[in-house]
Backbone as CSV, one residue per row, in Angstrom:
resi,resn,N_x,N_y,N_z,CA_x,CA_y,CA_z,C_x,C_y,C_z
1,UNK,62.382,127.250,254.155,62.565,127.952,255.429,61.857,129.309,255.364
2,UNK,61.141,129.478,256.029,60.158,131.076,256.221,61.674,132.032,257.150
3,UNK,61.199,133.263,256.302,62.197,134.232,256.914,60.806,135.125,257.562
4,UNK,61.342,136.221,258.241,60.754,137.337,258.731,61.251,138.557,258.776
5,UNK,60.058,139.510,258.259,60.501,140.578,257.470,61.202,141.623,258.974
6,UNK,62.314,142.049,258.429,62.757,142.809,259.234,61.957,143.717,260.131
7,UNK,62.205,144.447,261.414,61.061,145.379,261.949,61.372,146.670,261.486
8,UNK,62.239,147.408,261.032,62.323,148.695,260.549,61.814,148.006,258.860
9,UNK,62.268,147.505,258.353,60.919,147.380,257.078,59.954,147.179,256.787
10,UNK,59.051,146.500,258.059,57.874,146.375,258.513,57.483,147.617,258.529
11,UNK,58.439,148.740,259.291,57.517,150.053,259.588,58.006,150.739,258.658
12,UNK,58.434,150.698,258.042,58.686,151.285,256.438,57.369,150.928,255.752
13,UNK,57.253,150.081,255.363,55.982,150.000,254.679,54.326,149.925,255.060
14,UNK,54.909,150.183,256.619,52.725,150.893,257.377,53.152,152.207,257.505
15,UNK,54.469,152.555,257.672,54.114,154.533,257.831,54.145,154.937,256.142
16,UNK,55.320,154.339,255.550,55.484,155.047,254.245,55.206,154.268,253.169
17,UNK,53.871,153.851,252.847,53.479,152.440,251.757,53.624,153.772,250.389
18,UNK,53.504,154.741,250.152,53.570,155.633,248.741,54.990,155.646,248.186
19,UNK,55.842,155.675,248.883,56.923,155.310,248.787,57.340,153.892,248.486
20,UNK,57.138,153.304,249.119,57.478,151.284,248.879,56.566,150.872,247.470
21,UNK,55.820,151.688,247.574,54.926,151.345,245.673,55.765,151.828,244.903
22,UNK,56.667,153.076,245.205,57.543,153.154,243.875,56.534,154.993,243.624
23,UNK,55.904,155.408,244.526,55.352,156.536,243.300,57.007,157.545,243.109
24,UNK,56.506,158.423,242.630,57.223,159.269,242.218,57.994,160.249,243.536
25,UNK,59.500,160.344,243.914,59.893,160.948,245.241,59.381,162.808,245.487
26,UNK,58.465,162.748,246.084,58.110,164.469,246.672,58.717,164.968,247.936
27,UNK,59.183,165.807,247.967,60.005,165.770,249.150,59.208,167.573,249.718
28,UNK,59.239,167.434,250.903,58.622,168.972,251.094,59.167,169.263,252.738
29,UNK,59.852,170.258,252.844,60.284,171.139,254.344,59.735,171.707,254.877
30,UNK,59.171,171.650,256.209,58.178,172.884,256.820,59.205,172.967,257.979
31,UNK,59.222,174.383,257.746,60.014,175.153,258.836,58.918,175.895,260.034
32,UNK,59.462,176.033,261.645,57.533,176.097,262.202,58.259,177.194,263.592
33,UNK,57.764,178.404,263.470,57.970,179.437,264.076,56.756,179.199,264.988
34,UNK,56.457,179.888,266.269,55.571,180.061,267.120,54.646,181.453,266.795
35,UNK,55.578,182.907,266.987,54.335,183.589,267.204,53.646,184.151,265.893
36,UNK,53.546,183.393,265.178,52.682,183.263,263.895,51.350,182.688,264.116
37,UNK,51.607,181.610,265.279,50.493,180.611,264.781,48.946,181.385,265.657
38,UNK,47.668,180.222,265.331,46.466,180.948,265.974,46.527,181.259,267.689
39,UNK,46.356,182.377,268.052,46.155,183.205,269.070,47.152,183.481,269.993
40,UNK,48.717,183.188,269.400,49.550,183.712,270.615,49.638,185.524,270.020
41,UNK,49.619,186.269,271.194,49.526,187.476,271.355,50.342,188.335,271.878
42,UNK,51.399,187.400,272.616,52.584,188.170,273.658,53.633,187.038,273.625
43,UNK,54.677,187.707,273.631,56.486,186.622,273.758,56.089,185.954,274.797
44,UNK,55.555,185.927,276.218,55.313,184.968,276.792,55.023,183.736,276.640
45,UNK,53.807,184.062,276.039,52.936,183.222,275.452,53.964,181.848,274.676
46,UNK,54.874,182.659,273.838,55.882,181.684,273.429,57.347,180.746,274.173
47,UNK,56.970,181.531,275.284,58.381,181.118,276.273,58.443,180.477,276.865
48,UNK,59.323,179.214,277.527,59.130,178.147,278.102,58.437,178.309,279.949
49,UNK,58.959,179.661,279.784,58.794,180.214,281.127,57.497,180.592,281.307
50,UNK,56.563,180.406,280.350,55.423,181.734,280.809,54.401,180.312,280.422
51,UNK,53.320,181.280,281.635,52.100,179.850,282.313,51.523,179.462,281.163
52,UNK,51.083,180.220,279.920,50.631,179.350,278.638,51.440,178.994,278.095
53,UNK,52.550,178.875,278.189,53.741,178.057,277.100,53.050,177.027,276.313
54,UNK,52.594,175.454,277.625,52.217,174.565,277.520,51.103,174.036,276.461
55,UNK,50.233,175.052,276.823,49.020,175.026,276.336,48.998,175.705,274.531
56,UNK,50.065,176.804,274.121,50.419,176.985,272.849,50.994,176.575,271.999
57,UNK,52.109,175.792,272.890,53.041,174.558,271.916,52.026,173.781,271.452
58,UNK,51.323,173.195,272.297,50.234,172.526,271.676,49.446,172.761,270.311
59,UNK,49.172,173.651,270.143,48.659,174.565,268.930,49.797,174.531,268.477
60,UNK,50.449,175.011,268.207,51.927,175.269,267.311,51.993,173.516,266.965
61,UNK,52.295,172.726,267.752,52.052,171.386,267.017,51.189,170.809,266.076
62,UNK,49.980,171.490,266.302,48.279,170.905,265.440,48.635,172.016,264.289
63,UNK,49.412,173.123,264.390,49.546,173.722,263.346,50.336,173.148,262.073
64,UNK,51.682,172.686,263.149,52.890,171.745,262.005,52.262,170.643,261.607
65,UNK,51.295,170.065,262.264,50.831,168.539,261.590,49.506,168.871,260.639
66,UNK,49.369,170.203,260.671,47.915,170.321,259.748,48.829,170.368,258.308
67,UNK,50.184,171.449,258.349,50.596,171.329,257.192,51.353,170.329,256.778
68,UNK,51.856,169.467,257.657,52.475,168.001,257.517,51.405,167.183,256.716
69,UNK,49.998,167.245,256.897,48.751,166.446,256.518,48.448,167.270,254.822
70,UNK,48.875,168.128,254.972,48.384,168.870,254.107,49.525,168.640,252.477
71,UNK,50.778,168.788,253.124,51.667,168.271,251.881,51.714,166.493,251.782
72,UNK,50.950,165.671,252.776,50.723,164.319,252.342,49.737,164.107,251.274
73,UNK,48.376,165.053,251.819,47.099,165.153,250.746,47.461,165.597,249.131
74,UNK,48.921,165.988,249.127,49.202,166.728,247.772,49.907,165.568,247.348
75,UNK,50.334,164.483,247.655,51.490,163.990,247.403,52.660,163.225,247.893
76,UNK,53.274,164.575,248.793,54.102,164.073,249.450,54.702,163.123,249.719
77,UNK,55.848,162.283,249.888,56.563,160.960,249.690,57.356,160.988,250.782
78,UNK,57.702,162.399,251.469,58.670,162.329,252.778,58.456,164.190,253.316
79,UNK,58.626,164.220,254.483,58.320,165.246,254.371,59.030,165.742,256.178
80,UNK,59.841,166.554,256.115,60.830,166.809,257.263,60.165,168.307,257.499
81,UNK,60.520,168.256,259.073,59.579,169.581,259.973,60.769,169.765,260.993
82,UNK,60.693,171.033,260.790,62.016,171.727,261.282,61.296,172.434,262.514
83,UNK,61.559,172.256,263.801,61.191,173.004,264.736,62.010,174.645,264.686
84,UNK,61.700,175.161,265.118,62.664,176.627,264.590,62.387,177.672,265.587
85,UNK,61.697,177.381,266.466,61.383,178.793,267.675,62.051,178.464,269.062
86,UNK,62.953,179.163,269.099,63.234,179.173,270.720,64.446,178.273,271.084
87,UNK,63.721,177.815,271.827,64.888,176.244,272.450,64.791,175.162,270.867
88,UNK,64.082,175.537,270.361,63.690,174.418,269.049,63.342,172.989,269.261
89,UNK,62.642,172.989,270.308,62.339,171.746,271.668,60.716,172.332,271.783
90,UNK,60.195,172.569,271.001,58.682,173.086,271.345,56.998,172.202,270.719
91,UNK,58.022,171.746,269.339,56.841,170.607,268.922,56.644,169.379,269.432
92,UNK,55.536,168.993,270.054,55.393,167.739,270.812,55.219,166.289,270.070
93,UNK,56.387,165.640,269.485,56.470,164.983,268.812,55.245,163.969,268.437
94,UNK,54.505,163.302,268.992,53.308,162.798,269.051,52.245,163.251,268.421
95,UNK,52.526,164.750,268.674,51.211,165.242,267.335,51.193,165.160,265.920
96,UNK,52.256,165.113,265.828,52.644,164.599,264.148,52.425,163.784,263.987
97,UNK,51.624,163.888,262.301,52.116,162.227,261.883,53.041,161.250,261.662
98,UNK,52.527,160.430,261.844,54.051,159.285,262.055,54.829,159.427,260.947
99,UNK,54.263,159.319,260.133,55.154,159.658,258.081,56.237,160.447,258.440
100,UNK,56.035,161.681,259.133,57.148,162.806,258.742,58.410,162.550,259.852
101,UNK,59.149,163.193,259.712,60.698,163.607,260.599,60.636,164.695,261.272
102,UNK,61.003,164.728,262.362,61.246,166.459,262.845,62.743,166.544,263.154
103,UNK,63.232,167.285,263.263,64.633,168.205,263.738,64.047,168.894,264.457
104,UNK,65.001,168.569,265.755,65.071,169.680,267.118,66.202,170.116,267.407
105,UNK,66.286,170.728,267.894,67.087,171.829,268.606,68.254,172.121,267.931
106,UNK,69.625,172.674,268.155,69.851,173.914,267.086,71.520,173.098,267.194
107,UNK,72.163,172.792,266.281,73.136,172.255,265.654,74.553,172.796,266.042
108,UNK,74.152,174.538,265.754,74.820,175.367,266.146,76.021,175.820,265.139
109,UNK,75.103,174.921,263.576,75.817,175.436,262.256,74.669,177.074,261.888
110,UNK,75.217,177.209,261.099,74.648,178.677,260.117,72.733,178.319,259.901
111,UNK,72.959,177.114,259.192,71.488,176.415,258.928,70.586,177.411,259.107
112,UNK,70.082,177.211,260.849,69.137,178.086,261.812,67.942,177.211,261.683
113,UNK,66.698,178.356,261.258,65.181,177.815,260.835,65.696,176.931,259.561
114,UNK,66.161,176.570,259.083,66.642,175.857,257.297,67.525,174.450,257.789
115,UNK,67.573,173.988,258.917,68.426,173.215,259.119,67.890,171.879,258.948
116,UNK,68.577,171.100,257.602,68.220,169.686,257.257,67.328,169.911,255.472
117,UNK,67.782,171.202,255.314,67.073,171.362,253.925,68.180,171.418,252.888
118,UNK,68.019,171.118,251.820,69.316,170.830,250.877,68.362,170.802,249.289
119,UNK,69.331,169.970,248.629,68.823,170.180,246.929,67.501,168.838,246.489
120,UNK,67.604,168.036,247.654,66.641,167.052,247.220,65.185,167.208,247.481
121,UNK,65.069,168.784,248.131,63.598,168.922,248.381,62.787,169.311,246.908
122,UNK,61.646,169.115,247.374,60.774,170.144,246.503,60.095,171.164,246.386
123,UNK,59.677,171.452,247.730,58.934,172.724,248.078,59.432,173.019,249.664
124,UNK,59.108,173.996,250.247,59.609,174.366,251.457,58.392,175.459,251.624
125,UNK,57.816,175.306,253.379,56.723,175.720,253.629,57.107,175.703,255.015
126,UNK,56.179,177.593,255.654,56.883,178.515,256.232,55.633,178.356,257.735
127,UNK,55.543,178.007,258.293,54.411,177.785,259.432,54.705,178.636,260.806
128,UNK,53.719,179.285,260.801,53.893,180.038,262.323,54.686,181.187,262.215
129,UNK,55.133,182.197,261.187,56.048,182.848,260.848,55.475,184.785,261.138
130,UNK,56.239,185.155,261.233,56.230,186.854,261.914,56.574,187.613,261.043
131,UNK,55.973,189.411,261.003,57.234,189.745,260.389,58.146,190.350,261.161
132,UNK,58.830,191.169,260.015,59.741,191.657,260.951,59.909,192.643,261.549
133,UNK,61.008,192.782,262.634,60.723,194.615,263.261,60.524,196.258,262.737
134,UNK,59.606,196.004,263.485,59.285,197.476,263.007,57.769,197.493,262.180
135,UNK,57.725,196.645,261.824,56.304,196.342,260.810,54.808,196.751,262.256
136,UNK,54.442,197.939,260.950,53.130,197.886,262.277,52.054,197.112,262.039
137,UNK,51.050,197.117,263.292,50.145,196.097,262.963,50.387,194.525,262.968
138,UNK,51.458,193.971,263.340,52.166,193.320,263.614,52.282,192.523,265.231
139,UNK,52.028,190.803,265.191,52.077,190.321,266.283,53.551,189.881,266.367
140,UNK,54.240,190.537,267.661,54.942,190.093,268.360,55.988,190.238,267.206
141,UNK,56.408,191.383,266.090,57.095,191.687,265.100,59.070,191.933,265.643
142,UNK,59.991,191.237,265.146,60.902,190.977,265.477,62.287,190.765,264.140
143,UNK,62.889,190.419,264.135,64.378,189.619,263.473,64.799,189.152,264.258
144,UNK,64.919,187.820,264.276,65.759,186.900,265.049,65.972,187.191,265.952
145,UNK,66.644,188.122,266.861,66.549,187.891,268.152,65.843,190.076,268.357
146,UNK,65.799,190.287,269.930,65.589,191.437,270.228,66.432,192.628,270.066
147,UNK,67.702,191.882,270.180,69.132,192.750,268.803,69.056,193.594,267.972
148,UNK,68.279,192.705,267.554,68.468,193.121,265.437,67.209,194.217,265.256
149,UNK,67.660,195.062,264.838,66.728,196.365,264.459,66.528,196.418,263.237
150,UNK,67.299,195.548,262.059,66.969,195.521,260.647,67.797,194.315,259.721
151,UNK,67.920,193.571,259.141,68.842,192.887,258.802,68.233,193.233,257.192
152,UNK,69.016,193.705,256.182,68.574,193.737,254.923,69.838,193.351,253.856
153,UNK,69.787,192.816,252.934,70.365,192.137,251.792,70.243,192.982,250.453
154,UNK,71.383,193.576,250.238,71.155,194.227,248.675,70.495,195.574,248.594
155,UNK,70.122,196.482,249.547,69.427,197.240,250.059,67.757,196.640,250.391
156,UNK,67.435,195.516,250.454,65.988,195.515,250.788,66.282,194.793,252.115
157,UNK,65.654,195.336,253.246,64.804,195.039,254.414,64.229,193.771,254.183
158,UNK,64.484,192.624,254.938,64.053,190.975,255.298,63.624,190.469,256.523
159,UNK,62.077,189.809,256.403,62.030,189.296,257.548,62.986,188.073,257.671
160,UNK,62.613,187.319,258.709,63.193,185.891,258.840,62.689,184.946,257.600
161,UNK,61.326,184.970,257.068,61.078,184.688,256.390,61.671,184.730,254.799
162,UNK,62.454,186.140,254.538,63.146,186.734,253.518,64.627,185.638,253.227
163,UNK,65.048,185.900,254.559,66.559,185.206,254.710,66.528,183.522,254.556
164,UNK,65.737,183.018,255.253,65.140,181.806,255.198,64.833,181.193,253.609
165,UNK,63.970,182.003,252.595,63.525,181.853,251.540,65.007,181.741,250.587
166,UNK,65.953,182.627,251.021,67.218,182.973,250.087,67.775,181.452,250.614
167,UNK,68.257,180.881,252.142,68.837,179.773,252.176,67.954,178.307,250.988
168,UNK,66.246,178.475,251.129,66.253,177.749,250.200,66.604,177.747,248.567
169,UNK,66.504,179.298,248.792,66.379,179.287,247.238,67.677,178.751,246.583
170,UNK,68.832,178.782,247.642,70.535,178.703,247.039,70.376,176.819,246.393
171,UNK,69.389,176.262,247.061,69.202,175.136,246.875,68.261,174.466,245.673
172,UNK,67.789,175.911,245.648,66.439,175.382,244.023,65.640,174.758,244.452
173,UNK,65.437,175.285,245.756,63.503,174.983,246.550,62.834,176.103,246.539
174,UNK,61.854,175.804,245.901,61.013,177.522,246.265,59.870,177.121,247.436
175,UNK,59.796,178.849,248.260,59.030,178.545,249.289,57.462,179.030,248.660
176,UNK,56.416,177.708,248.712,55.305,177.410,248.037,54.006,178.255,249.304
177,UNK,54.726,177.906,250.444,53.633,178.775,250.825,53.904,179.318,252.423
178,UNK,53.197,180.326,253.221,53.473,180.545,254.534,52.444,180.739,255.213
179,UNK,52.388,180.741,256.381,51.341,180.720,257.296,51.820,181.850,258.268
180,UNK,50.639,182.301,259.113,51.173,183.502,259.834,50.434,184.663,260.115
181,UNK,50.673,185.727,260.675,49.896,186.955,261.224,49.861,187.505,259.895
182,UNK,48.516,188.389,259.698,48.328,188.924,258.273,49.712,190.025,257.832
183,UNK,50.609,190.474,258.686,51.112,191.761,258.376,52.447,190.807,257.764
184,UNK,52.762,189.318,258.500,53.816,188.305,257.201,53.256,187.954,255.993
185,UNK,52.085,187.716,255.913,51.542,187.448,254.901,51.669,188.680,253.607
186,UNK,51.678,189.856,254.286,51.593,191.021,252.992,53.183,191.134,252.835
187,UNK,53.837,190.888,253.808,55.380,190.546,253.544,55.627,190.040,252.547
188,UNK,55.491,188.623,252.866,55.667,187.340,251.695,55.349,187.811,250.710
189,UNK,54.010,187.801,250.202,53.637,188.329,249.141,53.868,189.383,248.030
190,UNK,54.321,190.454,248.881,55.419,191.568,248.364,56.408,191.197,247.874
191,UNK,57.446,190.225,248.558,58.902,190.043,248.530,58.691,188.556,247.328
192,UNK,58.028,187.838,247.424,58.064,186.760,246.674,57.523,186.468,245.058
193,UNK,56.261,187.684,245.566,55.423,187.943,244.230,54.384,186.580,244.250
194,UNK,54.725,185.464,243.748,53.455,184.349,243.801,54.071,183.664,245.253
195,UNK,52.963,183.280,245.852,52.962,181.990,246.837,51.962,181.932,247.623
196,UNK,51.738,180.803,248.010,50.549,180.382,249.229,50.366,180.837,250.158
197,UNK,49.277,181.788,250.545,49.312,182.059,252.073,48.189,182.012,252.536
198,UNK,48.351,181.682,254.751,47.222,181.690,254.995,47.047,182.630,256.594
199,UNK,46.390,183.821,256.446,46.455,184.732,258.072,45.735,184.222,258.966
200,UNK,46.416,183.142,260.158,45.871,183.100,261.119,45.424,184.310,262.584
201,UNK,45.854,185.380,262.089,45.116,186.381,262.580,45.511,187.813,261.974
202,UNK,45.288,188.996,262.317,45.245,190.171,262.121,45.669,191.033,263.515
203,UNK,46.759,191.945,263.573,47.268,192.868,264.494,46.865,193.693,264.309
204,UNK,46.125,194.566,265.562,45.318,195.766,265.509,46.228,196.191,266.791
205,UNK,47.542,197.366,266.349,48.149,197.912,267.165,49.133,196.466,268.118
206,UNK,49.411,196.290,269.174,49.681,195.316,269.799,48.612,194.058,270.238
207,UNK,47.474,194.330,269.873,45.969,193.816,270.112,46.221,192.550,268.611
208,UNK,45.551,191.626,268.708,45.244,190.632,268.152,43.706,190.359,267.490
209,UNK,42.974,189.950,266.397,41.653,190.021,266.022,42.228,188.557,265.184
210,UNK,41.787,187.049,265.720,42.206,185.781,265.277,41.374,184.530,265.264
211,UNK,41.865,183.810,264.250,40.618,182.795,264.090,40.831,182.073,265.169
212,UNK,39.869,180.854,265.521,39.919,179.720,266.045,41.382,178.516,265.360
213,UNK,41.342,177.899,266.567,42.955,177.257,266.060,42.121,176.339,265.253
214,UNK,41.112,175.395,265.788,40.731,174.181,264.505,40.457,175.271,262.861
215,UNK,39.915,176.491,262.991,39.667,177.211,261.417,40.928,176.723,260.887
216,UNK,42.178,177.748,261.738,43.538,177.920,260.833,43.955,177.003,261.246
217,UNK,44.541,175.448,261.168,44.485,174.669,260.865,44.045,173.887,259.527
218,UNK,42.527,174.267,260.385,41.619,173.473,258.571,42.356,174.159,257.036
219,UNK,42.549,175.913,257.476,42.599,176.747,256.479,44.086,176.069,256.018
220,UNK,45.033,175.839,257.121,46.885,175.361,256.616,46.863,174.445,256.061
221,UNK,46.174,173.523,256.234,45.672,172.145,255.544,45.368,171.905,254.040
222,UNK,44.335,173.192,254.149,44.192,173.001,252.561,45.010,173.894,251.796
223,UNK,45.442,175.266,252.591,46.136,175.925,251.277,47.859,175.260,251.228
224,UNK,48.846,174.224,252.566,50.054,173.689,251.775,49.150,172.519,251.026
225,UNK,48.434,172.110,251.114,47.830,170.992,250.081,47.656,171.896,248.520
226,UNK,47.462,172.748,248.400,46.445,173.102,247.069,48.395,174.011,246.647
227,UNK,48.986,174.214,247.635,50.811,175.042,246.894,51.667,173.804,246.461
228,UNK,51.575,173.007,247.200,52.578,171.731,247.113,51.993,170.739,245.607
229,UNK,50.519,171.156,245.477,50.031,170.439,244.640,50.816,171.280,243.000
230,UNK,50.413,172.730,243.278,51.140,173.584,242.360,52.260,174.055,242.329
231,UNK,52.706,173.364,242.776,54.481,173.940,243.457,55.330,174.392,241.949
232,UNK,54.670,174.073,240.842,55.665,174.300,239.807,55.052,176.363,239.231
233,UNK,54.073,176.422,239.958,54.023,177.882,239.873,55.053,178.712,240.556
234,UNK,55.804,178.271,241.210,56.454,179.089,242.481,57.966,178.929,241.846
235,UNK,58.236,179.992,242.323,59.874,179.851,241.693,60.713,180.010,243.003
236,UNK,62.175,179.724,242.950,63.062,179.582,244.376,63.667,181.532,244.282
237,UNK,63.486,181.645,245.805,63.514,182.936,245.979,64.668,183.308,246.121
238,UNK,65.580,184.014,245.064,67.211,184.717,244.605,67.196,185.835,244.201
239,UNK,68.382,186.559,244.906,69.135,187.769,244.811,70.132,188.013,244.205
240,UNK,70.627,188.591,243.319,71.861,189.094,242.626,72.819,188.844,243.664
241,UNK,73.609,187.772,242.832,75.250,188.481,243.685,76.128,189.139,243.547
242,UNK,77.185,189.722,244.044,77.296,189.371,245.931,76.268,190.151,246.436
243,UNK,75.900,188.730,248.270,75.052,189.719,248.948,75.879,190.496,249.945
244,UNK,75.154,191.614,249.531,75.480,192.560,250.935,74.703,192.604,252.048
245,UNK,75.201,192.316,253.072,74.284,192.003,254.429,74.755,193.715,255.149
246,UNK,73.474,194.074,255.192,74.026,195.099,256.312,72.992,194.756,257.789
247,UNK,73.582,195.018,258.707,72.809,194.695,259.890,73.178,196.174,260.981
248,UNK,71.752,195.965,261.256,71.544,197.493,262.418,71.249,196.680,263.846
249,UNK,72.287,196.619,264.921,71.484,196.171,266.110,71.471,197.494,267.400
250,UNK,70.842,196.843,268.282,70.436,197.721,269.218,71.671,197.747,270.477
251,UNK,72.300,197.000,270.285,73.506,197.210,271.515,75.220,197.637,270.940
252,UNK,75.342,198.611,271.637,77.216,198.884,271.221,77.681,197.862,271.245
253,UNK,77.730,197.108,272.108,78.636,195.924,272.219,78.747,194.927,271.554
254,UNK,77.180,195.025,271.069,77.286,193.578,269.539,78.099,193.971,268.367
255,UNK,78.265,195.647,268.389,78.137,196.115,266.662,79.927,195.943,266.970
256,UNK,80.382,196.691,268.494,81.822,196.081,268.263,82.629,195.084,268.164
257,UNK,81.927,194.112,268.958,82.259,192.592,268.959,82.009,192.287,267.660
258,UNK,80.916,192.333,266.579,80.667,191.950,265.526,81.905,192.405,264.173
259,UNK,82.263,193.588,264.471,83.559,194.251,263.475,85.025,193.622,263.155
260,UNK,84.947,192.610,264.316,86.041,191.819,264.265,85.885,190.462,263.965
261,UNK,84.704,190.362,263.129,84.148,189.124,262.214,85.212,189.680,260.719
262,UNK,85.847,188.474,260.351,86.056,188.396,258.926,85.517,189.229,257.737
263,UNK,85.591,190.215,257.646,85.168,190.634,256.388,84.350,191.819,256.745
264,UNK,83.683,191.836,258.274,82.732,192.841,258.486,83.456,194.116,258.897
265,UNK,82.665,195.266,258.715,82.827,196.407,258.381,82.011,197.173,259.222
266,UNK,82.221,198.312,260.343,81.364,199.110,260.313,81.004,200.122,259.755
267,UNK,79.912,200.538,259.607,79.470,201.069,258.056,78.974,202.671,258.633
268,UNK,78.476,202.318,260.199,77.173,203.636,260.569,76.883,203.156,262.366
269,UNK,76.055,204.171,262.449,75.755,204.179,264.317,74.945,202.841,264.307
270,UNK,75.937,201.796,265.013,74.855,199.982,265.527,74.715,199.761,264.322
271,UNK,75.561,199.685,262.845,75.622,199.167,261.656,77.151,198.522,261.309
272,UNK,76.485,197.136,260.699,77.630,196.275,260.211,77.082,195.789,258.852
273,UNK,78.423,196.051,258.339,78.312,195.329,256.646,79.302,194.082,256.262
274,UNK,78.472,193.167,255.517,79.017,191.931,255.122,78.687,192.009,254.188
275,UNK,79.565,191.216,253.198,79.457,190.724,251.483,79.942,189.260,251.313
276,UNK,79.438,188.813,250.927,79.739,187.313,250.475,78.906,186.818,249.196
277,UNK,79.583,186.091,248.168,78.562,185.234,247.289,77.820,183.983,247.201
278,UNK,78.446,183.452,248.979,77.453,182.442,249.716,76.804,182.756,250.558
279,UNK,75.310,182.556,250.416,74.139,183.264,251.542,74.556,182.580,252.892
280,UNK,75.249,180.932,252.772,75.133,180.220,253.837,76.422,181.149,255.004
281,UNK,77.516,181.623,253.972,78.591,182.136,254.561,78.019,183.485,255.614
282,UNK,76.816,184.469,254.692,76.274,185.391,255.509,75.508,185.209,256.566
283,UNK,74.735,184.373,256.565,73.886,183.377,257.976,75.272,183.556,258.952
284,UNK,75.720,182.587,258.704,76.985,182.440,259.337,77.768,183.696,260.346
285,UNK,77.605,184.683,259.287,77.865,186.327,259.884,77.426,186.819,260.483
286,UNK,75.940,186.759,259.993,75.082,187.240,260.844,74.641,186.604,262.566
287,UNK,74.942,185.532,262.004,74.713,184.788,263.851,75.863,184.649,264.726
288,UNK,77.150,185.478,264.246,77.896,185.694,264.762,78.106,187.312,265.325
289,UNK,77.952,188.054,264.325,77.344,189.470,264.613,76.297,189.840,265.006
290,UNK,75.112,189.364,265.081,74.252,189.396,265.525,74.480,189.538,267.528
291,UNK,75.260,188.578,268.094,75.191,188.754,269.140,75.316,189.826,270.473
């Protein structure tokens, strides 16, 4: 009697045949911010509301699938893409390759940009990423929301990128590489010491000086290919514990509403302090104080 092969194992083995051979499991996270990527220049630009939205998601997609292509060329065996800007409804699923997974929109646990990352990864890679407020020279420079005037851990100052790196690191993923406006890039690099990076443009004042999207692309392509390939250079990015979260926002009303969080403290004028020896517990704080 002839059987027939199931249809989800059928497509198990035309999207993911490296896997069904048995190679060895690589697992890699790309987390994918917007105003990082090539030529957005203004929050509009990133907003569902504003007339280029359309036309930048687009790019922001060719961006996530260059580095989606890029940790396959290394390896890769599975590889999950975390939408992370906004509504978290911005990557147009179709542009990806079929191989990978995406996560959309927001759970409404602590997670955040990190949501669906855990201990079975191997590398974790930072796409489309900013820094943070206050940084000059800087496109469209922020913390999480327009709130937050500083969020720092242990006394050092963190972008999103910083906080993000600590949720993987609690997991023993190090982040191998980031993509982004040159002024994240000298971020990263500072705060991490080794890792992959690639500047899809340069901030001159609020002004922009940026490659072509097919360059940075080509450029994301090869440098998560050439980090993921070396991923054992990179170490997972940790802080002494306990962390101390102190957070500075811009409205009275958050810093009082926020004081009557568990554990938080006001410390100073639009300042709140948290301590915990789980980073996930401070996320947690922070997106509760934060508001």
């Amino acid at each position: 009697m002839k059987t027939r092969m199931p249809f989800i194992a059928l497509v198990a083995l035309l999207f993911f045949p490296l896997t069904a051979l048995g190679q060895e499991e690589l697992k890699v996270f790309i987390s994918v911010d917007m105003e990082g990527i090539a030529g957005v220049v203004t929050s509009a630009e990133c907003s569902s509301s504003g007339p280029d939205y359309g036309y930048f998601r687009r790019i922001m997609s060719h961006e996530a699938n260059a580095a989606v292509l890029g940790a396959f060329d290394a390896g890769a065996t599975e590889v999950v893409v975390r939408d992370s800007h906004g509504s978290a409804r911005n990557i147009l699923p179709e542009l990806l390759d079929p191989r990978a997974r995406l996560i959309r929109d927001w759970s409404g646990g602590p997670m955040g940009m990190m949501e669906g990352i855990d201990d079975s990864f191997d590398a974790a890679v930072f796409i489309g990423y900013h820094a943070r407020a206050g940084t000059p020279d800087a496109i469209i420079d922020h913390t999480s929301s327009g709130n937050v005037v500083d969020f720092a851990i242990n006394g050092r100052s963190l972008p999103e990128s910083g906080y993000n790196a600590l949720i993987a690191g609690s997991y023993g993923v190090p982040v191998v590489f980031v993509g982004g406006d040159q002024a994240i890039v000298d971020q990263v690099e500072e705060l991490f010491g080794q890792v992959g990076t690639f500047a899809t443009k340069q901030g001159i004042g609020a002004a922009s000086l940026g490659l072509h999207p097919e360059a940075a692309q080509k450029g994301i392509r090869a440098g998560v290919a050439e980090a993921v390939r070396n991923r054992d250079r990179y170490r997972p990015f940790t802080m002494a514990k306990p962390y101390t979260l102190v957070l500075k926002l811009k409205s009275e009303a958050s810093v009082y509403n926020g004081s009557f969080f568990p554990g938080a403290r006001r410390t100073g004028d639009w300042e709140l302090t948290f301590t915990s020896d789980d980073i996930i517990q401070v996320m947690y704080a922070f997106n509760v104080m934060k508001r």
